[in-house]
N, C-alpha and C positions, 0 to 999 in steps of 0.2 A: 579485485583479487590480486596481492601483491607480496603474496609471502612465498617463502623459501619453499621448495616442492622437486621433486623427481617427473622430468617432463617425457610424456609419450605423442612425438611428434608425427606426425602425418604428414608426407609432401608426394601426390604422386603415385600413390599407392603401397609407400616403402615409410618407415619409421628410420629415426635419426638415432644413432648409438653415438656414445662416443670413443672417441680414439684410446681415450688413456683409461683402460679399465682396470688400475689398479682397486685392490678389493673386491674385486665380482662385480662394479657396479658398471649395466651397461647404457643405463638411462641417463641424459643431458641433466645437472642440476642447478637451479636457479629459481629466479621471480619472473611470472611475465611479461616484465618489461626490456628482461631480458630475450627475450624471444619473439620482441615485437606485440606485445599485446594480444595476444592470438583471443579471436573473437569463439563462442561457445564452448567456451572450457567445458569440460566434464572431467569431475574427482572420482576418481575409478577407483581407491584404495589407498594401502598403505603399503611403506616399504621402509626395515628397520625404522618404523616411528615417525615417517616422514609422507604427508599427505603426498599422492600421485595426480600427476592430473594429465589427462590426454586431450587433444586440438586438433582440427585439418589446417595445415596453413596454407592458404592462395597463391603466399610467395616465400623464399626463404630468404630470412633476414641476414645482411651481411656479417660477418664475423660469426657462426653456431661456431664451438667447436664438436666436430664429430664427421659423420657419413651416413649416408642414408643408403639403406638397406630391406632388403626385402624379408617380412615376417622368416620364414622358415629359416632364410640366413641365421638367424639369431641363437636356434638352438643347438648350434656348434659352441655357441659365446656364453650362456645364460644357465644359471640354476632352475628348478623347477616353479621359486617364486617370480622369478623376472618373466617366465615363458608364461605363468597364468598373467600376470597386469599386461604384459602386451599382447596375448588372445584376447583379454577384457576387452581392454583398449579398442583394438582392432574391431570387435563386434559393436562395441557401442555406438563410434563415430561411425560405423554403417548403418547404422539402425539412426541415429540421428540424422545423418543425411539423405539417406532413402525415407522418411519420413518428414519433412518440411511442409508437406500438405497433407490433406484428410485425405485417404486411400477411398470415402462415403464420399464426401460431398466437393471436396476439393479445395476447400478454404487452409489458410496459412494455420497451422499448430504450433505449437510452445512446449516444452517440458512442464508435466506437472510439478509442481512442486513437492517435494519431500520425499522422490521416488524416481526409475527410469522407465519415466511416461509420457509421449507425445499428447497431449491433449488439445482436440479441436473444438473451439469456445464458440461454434456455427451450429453444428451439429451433437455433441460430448462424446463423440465417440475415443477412443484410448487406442492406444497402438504401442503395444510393449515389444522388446528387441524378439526378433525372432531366432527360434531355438529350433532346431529341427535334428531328432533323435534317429541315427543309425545304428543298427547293429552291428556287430563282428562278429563272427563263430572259427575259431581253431579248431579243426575238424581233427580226431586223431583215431588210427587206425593198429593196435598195438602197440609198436614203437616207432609208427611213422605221423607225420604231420602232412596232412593237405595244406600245402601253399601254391598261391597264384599269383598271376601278376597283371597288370592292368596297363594298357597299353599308353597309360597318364604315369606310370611308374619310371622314374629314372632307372636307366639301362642295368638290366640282370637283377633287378631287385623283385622279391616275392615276398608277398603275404599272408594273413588268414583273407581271407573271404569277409565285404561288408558290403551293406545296401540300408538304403531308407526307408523306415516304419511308416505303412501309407495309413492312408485313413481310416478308423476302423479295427486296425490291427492291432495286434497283441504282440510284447518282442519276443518270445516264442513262437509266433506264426509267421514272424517277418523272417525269424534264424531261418526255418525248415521252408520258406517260399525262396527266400535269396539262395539259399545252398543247390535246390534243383533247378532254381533256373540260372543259374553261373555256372555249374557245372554236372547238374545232372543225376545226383546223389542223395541219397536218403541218410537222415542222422536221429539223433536219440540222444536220451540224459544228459539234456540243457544243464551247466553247471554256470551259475555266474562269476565274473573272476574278477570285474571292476566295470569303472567310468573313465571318461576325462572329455573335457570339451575340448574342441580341435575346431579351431579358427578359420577354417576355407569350405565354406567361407563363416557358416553360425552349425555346426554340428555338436552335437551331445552324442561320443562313441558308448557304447553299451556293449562291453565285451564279455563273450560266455564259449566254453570248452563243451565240445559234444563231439559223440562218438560216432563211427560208421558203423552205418548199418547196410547197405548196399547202391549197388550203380556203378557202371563204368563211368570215369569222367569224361565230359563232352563238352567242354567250353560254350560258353556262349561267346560270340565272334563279337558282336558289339560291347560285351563288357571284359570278358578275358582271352588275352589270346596266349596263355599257356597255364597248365596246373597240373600238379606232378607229387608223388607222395615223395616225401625226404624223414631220413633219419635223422636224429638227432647229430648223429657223427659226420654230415655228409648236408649240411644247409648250406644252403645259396644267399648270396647277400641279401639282407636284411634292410627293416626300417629303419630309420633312426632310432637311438637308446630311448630318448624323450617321448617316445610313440607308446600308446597304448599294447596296438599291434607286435610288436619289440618287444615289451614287457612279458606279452603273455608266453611268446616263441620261448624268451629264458625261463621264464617259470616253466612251462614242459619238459625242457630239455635238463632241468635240475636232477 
């Protein structure tokens, strides 16, 4: 594999951008041999017409031009097509690397062919990237919004309320279980407002608008340690624009 491609590079846990982003473009371009050969490529897509491929590399070869960076960094830099190929990116070479053996039997696995599939040719068992679906809910209360903040949250910044769809559950039982156990409140007329996958590390967000229905907030200490109703006129810093989260706060406050 030696053709011209758009690289999504891995060193470290940070991706290589490069320096001169003239045109939007913030991905290294080249042949792998400019890059050193980087061993289990994976083609994660396209970009303006141009195969993508993403790599972990061991070492960094001399002369890249660029810096390496940390995913979230990027969505100061990047349009909404650059931030999907490198969440791709990001999820695949973990799921490739967290998967080098059978999770059954413990034998060496391979990609299957014609697909993104670990297969172990000991036992057949398949090991596809793992996806794991959280909820969001925008609680709103008239003309206020329930936002919270999570103590993983960069300083002053507030959200909608999210958590992980356990087993068994429904993402309507997962909204109205997260909302009272975060903060203690009862909601109604689930509306869905979107998706988006969100790379930290393999999440599928599943965002929906619901209303109060009663409860004083009570935070829960281990997942929020503050939540507070705000108007539209009168919000506290926010997620990033490229956040689902983000998205839905402006749609509300339209």
């Amino acid at each position: 594999m030696n053709e011209l491609g758009y690289w999504l590079l891995r060193y470290e846990n940070q991706l290589l951008a490069t320096i001169d982003r003239a045109g939007g473009n913030i991905f290294p371009r080249g042949r792998a041999t400019d890059f050193g050969s980087p061993r289990n490529v994976l083609l994660v897509g396209e970009w303006r017409g141009i195969f993508c491929y993403a790599a972990e590399l061991d070492r960094l070869p001399e002369n890249i031009p660029g810096e390496l960076m940390p995913v979230r960094s990027l969505f100061s830099l990047a349009g909404e097509e650059e931030i999907y190929l490198a969440g791709r990116a990001v999820q695949l070479l973990d799921w490739q690397k967290n998967h080098r053996y059978c999770g059954k039997c413990g034998a060496p696995t391979t990609i299957k062919a014609g697909q993104f599939a670990m297969l172990c040719h000991a036992c057949g068992l398949v090991a596809y990237p793992r996806i794991s679906p959280a909820v969001m809910v925008l609680i709103q209360r008239g003309d206020e919004l329930l936002l919270a903040r999570s103590p993983r949250f960069r300083p002053g910044v507030f959200s909608a309320l999210a958590g992980f769809v356990e087993a068994g559950e429904t993402l309507e039982q997962c909204a109205s279980r997260e909302v009272l156990e975060e903060v203690g409140i009862t909601i109604t007329n689930l509306r869905y407002f979107g998706s988006q996958s969100w790379p930290f590390p393999h999440s599928l967000m599943v965002a929906f608008f619901a209303d109060y229905t009663g409860g004083i907030i009570k935070p829960e200490p281990s997942e929020i340690e503050d939540a507070r109703w705000f108007s539209c006129s009168a919000l506290p810093a926010l997620p990033e624009p490229v956040s689902i989260a983000r998205q839905m706060i402006d749609a509300a406050c339209r």
